[in-house]
C-alpha positions as CSV (number, residue, x, y, z in Angstrom):
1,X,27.0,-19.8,-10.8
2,X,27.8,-16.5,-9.3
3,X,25.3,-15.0,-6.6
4,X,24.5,-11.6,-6.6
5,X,24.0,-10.5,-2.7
6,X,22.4,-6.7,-2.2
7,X,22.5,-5.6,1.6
8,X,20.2,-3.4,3.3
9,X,22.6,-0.8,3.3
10,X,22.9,-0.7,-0.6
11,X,19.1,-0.9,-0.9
12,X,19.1,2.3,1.7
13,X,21.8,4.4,-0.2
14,X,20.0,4.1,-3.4
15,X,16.6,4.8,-2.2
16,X,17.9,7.8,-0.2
17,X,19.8,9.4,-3.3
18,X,16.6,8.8,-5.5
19,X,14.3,10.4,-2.4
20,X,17.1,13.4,-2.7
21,X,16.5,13.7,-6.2
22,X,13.2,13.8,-6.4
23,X,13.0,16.0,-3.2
24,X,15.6,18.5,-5.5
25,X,13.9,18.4,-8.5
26,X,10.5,19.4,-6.3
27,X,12.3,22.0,-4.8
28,X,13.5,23.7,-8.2
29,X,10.1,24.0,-9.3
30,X,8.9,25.9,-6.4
31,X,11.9,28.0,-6.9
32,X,11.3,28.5,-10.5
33,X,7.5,29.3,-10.3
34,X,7.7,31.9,-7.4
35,X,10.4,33.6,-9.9
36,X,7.4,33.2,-12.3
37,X,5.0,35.2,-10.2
38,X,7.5,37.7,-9.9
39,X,7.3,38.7,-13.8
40,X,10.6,36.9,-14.6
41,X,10.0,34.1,-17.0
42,X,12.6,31.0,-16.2
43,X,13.1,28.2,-18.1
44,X,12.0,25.2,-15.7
45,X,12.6,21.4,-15.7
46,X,9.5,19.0,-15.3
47,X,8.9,16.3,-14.0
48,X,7.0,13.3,-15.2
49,X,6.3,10.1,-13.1
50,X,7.0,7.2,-14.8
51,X,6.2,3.5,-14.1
52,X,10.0,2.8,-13.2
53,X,9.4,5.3,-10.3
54,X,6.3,3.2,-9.3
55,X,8.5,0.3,-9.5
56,X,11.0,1.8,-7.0
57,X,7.9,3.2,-4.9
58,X,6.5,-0.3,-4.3
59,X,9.9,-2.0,-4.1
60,X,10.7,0.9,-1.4
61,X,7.0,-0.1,0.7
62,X,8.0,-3.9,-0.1
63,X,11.5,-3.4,1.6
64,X,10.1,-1.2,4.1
65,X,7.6,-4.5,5.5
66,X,10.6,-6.8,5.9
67,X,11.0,-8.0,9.2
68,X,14.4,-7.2,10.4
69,X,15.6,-10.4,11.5
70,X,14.8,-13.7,9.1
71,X,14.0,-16.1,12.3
72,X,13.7,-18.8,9.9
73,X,17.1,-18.3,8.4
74,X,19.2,-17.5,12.3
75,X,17.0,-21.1,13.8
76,X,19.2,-23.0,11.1
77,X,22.2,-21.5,11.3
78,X,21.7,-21.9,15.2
79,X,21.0,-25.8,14.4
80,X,23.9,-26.0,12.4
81,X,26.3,-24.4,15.0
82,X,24.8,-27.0,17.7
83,X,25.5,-29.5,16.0
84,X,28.8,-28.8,14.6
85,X,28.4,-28.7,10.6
86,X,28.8,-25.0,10.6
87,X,32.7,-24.6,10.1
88,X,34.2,-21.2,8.6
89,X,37.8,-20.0,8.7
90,X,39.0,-16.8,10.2
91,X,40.2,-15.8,6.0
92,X,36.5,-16.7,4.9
93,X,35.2,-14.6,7.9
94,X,37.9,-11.9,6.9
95,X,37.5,-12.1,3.2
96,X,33.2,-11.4,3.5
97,X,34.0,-8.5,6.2
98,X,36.6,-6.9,3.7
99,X,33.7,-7.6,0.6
100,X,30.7,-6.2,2.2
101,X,32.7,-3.0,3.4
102,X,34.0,-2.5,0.2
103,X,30.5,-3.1,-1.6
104,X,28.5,-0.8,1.2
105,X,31.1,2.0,0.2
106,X,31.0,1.9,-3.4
107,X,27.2,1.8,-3.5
């Protein structure tokens, strides 16, 4: 079974590019309905808010209430370092370091 890991800094990208794009789209309409009042008619896009975008608005507050550090999580590995049963080669530290750059850039 293959696990599927999503960082922080994925989950930020995307939620900044959809913040843009709604932000843009807002933006458009103010330009296009001042043209509007200016006798000019302009074709305008509209937006409509859909439950996927109250999905990604709750996800967003969800994220946003995360405590930065998983205490629970760093106390075991901490445990297992103590006592010796955490053992990782420098390729596995290399190979995850190479991964996550690669997936942070691509997102």
């Amino acid at each position: 079974m293959k696990i599927l890991k999503i960082s922080s800094e994925q989950v930020r990208k995307v939620l900044q590019s959809y913040v843009r794009e709604v932000e843009n789209k807002k933006s458009a309409k103010a330009k296009s309905s001042d043209k509007k009042s200016e006798g000019v008619k302009v074709k305008s896009d509209s937006l409509v808010i859909t439950a996927r975008s109250e999905e990604v608005k709750k996800a967003k507050e969800a994220y946003g209430k995360l405590p930065e550090v998983r205490k629970d999580l760093v106390d075991e590995l901490k445990d297992r370092v103590k006592s010796g049963k955490y053992n990782v080669t420098s390729k596995e530290v290399a190979d995850k370091i190479i991964h996550r750059a690669v997936v942070d850039k691509s997102v």
